[in-house]
MDAnalysis code that builds the backbone (N, CA, C; Angstrom):
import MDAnalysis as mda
import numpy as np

u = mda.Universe.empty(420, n_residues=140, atom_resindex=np.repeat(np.arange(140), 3), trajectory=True)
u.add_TopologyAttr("name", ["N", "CA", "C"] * 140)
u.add_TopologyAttr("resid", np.arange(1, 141))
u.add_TopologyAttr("resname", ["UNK", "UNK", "UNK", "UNK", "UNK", "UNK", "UNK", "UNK", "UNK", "UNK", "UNK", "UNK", "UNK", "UNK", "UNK", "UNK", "UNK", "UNK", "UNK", "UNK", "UNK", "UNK", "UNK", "UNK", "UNK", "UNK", "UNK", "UNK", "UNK", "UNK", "UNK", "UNK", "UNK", "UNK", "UNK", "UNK", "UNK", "UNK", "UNK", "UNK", "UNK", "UNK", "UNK", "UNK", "UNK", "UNK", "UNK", "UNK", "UNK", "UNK", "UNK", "UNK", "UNK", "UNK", "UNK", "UNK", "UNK", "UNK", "UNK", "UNK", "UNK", "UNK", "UNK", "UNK", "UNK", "UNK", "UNK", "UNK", "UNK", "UNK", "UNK", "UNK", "UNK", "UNK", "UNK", "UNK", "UNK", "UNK", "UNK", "UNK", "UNK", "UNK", "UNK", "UNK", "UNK", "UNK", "UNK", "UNK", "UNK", "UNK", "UNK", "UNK", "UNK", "UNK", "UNK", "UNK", "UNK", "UNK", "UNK", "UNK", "UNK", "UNK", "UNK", "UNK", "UNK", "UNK", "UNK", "UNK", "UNK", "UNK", "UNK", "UNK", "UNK", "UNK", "UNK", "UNK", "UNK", "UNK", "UNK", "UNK", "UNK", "UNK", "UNK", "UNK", "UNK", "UNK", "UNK", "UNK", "UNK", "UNK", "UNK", "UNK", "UNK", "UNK", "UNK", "UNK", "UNK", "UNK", "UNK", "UNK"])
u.atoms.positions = np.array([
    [-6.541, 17.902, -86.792],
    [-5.858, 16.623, -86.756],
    [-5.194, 16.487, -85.377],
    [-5.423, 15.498, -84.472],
    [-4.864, 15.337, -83.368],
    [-2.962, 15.153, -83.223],
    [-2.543, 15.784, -82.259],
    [-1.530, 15.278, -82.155],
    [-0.919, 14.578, -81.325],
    [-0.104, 13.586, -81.485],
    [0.431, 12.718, -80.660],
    [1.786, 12.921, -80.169],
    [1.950, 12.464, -78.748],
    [3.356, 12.478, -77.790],
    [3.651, 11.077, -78.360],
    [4.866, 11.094, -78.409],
    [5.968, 9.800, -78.667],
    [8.010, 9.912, -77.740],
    [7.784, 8.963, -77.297],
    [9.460, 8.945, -77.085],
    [9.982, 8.213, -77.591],
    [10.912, 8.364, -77.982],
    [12.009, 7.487, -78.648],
    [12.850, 5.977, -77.620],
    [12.853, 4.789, -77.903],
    [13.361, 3.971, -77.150],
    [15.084, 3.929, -77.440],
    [15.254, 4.438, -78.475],
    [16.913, 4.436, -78.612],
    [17.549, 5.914, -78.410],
    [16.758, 6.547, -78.871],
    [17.606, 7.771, -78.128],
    [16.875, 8.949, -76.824],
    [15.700, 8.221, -76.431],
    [14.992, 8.812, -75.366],
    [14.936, 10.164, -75.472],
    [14.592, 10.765, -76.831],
    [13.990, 11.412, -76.955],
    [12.586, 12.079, -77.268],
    [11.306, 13.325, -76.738],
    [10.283, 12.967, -76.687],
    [9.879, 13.777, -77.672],
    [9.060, 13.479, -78.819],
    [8.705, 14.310, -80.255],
    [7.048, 14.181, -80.253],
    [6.372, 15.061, -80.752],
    [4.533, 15.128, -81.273],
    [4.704, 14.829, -82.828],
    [3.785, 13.977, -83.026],
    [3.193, 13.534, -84.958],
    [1.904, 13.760, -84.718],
    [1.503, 14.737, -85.731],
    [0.296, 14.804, -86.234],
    [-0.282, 13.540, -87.300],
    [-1.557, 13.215, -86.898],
    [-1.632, 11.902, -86.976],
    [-3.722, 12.213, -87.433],
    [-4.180, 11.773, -88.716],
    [-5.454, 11.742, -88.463],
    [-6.076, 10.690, -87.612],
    [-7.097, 10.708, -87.461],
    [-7.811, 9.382, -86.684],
    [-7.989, 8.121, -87.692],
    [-7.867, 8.106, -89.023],
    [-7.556, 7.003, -90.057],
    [-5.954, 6.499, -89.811],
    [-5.161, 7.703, -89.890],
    [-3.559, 7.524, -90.210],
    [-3.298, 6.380, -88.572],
    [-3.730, 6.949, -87.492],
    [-3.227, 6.173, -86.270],
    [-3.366, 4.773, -86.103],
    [-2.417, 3.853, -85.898],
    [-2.095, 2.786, -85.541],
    [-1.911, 1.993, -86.877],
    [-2.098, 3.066, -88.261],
    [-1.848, 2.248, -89.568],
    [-0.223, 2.704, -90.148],
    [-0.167, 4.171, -90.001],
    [1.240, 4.384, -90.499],
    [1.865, 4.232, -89.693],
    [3.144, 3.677, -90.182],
    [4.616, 3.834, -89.098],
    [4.927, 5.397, -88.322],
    [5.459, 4.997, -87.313],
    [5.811, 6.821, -86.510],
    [7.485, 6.249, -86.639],
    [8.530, 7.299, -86.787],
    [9.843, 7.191, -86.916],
    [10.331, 8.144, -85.725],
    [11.361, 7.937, -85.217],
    [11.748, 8.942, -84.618],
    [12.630, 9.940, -85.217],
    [12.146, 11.209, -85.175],
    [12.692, 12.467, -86.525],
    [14.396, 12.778, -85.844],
    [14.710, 12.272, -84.645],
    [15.808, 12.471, -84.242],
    [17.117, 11.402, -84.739],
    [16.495, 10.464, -84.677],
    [17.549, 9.295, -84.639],
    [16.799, 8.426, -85.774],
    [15.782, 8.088, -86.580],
    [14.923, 7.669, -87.429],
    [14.687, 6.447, -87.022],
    [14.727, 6.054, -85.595],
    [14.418, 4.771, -84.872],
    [12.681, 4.503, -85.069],
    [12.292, 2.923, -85.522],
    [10.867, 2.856, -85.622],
    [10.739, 2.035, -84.259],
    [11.613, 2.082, -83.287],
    [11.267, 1.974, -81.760],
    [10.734, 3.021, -81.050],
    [9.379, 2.931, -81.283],
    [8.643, 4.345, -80.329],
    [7.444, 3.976, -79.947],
    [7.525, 4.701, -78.722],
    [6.011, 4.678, -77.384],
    [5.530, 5.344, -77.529],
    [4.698, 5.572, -77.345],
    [3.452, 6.695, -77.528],
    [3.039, 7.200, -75.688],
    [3.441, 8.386, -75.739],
    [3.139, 8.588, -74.353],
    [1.355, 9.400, -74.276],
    [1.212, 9.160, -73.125],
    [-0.254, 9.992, -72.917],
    [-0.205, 11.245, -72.192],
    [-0.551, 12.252, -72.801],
    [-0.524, 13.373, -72.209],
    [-1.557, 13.849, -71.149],
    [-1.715, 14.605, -70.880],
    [-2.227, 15.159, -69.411],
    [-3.997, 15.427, -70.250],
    [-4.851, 15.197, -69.252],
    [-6.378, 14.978, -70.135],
    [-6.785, 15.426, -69.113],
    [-7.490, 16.694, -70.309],
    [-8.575, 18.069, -69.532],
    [-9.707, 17.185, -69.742],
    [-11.343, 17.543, -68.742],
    [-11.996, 17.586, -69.238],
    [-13.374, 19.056, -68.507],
    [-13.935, 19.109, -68.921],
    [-14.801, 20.346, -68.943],
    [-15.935, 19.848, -67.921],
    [-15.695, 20.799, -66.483],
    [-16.900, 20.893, -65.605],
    [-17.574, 21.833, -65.398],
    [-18.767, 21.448, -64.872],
    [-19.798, 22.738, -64.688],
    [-19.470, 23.158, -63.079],
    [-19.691, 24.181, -63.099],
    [-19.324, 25.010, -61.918],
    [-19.997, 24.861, -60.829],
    [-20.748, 23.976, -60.402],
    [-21.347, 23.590, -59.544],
    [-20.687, 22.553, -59.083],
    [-19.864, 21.367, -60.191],
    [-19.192, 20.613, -59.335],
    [-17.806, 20.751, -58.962],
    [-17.506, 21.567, -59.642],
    [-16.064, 22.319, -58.857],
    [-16.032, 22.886, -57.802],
    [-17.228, 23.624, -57.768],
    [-17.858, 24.085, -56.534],
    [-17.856, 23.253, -55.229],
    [-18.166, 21.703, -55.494],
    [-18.557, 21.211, -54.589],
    [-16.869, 20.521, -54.026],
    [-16.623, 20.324, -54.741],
    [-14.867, 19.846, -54.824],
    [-14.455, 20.659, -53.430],
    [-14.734, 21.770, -53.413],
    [-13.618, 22.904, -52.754],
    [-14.884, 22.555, -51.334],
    [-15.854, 22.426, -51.086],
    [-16.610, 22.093, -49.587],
    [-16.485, 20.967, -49.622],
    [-15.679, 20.333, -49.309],
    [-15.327, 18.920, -49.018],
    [-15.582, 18.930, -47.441],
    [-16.343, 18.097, -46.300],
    [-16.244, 18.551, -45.036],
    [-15.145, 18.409, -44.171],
    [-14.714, 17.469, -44.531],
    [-12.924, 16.826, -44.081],
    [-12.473, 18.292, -44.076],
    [-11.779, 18.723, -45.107],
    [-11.257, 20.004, -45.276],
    [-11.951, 21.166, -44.185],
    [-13.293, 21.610, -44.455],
    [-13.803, 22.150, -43.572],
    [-13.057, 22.280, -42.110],
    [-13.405, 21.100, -41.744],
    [-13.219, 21.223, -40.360],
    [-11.493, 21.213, -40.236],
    [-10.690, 21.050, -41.009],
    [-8.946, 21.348, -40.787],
    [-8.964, 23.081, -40.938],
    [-9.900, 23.320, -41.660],
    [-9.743, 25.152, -42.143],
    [-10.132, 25.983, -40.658],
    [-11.025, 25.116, -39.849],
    [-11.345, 25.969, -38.699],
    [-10.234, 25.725, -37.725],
    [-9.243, 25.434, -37.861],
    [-7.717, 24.862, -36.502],
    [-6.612, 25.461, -37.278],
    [-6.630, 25.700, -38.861],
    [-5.552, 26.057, -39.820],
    [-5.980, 26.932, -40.602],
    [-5.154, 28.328, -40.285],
    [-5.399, 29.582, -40.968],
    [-4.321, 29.128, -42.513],
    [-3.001, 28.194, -42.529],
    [-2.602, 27.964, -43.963],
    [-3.950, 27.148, -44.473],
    [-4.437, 26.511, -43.934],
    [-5.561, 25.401, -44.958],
    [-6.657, 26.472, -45.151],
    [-7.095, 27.174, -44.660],
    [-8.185, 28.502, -44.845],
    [-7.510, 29.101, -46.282],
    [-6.303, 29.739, -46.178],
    [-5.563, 30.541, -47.109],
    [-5.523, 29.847, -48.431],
    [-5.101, 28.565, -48.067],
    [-5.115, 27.561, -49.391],
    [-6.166, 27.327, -50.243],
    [-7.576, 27.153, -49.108],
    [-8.865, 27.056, -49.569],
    [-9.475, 28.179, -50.439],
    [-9.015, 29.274, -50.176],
    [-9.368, 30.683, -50.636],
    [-8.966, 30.908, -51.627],
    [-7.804, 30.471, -52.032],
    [-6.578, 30.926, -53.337],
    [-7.198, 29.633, -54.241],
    [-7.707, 28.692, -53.932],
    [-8.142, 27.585, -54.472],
    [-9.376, 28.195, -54.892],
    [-10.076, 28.804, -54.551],
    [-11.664, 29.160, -54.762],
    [-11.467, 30.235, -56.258],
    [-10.661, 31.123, -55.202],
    [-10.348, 32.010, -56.626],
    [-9.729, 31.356, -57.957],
    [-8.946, 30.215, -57.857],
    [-8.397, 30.215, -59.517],
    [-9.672, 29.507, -60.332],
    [-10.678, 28.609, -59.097],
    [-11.665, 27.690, -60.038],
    [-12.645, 28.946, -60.490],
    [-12.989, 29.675, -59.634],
    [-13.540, 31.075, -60.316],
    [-13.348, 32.037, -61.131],
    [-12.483, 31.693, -61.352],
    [-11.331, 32.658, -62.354],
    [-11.124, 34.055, -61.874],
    [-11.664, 34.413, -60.990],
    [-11.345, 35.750, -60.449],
    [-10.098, 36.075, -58.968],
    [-9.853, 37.448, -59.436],
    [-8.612, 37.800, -58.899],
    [-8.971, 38.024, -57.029],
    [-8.172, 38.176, -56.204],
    [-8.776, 38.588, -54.387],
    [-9.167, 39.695, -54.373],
    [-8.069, 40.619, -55.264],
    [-8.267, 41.817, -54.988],
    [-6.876, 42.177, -53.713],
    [-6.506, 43.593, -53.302],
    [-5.726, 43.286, -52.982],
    [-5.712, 43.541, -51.358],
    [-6.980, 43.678, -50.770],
    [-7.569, 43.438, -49.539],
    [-7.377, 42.190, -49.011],
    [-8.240, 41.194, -50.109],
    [-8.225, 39.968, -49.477],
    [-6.725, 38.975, -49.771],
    [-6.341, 39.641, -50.497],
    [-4.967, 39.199, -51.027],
    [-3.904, 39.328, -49.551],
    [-4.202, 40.688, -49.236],
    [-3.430, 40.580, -48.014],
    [-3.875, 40.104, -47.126],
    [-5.441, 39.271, -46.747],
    [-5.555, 38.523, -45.810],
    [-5.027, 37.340, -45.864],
    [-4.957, 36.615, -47.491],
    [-4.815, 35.198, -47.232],
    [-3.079, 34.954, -46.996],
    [-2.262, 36.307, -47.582],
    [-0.779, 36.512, -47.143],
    [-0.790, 35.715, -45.768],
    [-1.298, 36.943, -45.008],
    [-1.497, 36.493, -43.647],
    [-1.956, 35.420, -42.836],
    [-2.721, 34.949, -43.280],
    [-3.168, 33.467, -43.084],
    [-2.253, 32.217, -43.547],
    [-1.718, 32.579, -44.349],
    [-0.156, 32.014, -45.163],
    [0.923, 32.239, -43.869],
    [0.759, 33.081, -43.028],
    [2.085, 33.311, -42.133],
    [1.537, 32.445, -40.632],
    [0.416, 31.923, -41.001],
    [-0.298, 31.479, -39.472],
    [-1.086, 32.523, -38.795],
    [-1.400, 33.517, -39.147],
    [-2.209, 34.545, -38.599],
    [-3.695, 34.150, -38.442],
    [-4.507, 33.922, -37.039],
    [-5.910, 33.400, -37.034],
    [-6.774, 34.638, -37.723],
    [-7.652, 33.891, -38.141],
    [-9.038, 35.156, -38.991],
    [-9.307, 36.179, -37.763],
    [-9.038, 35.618, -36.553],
    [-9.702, 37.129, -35.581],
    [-8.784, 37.864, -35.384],
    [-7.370, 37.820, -35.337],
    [-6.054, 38.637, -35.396],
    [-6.140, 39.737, -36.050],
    [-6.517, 39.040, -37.793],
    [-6.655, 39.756, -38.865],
    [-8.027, 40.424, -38.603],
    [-8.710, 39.765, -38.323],
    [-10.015, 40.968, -38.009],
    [-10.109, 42.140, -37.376],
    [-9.043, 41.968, -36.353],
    [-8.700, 43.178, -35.080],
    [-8.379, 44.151, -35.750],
    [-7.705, 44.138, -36.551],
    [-6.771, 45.075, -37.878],
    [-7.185, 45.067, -38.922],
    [-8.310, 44.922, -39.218],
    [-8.806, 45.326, -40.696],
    [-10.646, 45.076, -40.334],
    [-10.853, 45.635, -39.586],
    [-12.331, 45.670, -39.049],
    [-13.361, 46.394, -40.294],
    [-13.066, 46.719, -41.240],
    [-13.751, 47.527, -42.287],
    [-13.819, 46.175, -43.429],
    [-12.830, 45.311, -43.404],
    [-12.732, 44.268, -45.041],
    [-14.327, 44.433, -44.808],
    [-15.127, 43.720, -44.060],
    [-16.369, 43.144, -44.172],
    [-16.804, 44.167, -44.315],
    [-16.576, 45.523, -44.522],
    [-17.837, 46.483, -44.789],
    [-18.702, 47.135, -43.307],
    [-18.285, 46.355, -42.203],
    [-18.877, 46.734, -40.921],
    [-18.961, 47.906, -40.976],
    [-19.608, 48.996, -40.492],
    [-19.779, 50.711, -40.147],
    [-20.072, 51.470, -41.815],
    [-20.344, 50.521, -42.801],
    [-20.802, 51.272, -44.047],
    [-21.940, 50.694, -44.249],
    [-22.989, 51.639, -43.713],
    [-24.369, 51.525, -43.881],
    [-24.738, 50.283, -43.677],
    [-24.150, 49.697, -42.123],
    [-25.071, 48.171, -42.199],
    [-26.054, 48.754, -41.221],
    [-27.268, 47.576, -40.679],
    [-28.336, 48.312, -40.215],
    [-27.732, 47.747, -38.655],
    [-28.054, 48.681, -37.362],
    [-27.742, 47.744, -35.853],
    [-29.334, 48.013, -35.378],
    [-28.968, 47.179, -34.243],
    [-30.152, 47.331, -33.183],
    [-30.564, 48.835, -32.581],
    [-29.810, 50.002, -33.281],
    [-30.544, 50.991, -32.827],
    [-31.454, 51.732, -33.891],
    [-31.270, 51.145, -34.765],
    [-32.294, 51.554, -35.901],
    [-33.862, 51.569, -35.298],
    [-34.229, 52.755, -35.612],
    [-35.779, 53.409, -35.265],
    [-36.213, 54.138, -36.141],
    [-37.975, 54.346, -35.825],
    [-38.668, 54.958, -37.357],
    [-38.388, 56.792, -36.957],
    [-37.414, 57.422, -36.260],
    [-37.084, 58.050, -35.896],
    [-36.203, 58.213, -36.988],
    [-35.292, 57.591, -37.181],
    [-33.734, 57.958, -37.939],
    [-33.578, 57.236, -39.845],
    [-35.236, 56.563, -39.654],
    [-35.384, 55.949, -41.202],
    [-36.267, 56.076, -41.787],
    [-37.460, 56.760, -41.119],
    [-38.786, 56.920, -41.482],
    [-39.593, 56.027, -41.795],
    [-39.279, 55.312, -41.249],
    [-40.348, 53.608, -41.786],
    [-40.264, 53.141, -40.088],
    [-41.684, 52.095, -39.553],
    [-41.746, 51.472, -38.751],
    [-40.809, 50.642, -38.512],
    [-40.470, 50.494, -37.601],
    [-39.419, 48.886, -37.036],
    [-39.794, 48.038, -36.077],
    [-40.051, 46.854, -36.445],
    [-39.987, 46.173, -35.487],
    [-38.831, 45.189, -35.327],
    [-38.273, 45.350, -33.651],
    [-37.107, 43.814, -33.909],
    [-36.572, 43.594, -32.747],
])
C-alpha cells in the first residue's frame, strides 16, 4: 500500500497515511496532530531505475571533460562521482589520490610520488623486450 507525505495547514506539521490506490482522493486525510482536514499532500523525492550505460554517460559529459584537464578538484569530484554510480569503493591508493587532487595537487605531482599506482615496473612489457629474454620472436 503506498504511502503518502502530507502537511498540515494549521499546525504545519508533516505526517505519512497509508493510503490504497482505491482509498486516494476518496477518503478524507486528517491531520493526526491537530485533527485539521486542512492538508497538502506533499511530493516526495522520485527514484527511478537506470541502466548503467546511461549513468555512465552522465559522468563523460565533454563540458566537464575539458574543466577536469585545468582542475585537479573537478578530476577528484569526477572520480568520487564514478565510484558511488559504480558502487564500488577507491581503495585506499586511489583514495589518497583523489585527497590530493581535493587539495589542488596536479595528476603529474602525484605521479612523481606514487610512480607504481599504475603498476609501471610490474611486469609491463618496454622497448627492450627481445626473443632473447622471452623466448618468442619480436617484432616492434
Amino acid at each position: 500500500m503506498p504511502e503518502y507525505t502530507f502537511v498540515c495547514q494549521d499546525c504545519n506539521r508533516v505526517f505519512n497515511v497509508r493510503l490504497s490506490y482505491a482509498e486516494y482522493g476518496k477518503v478524507p486525510v486528517h491531520c493526526p496532530y491537530c485533527g485539521s482536514a486542512r492538508v497538502e499532500r506533499r511530493i516526495r523525492r522520485v527514484r527511478f531505475l537506470r541502466s548503467f550505460e546511461s549513468r555512465l554517460e552522465d559522468l563523460a559529459d565533454p563540458g566537464s571533460l575539458e574543466e577536469m584537464e585545468r582542475n585537479p578538484k573537478a578530476l577528484a569530484q569526477m572520480m568520487r562521482a564514478m565510484s558511488a554510480e559504480m558502487g564500488e569503493d577507491l581503495g585506499p591508493e586511489l583514495e589518497e589520490v583523489v585527497e590530493r587532487l581535493e587539495r589542488g595537487e596536479s595528476p603529474e605531482e602525484i605521479e612523481k610520488t606514487m610512480p607504481d599506482l599504475l603498476g609501471e615496473g610490474e611486469g609491463t612489457a618496454t622497448s627492450e623486450t627481445t626473443s632473447e629474454n622471452t623466448g618468442e620472436d619480436f617484432e616492434g
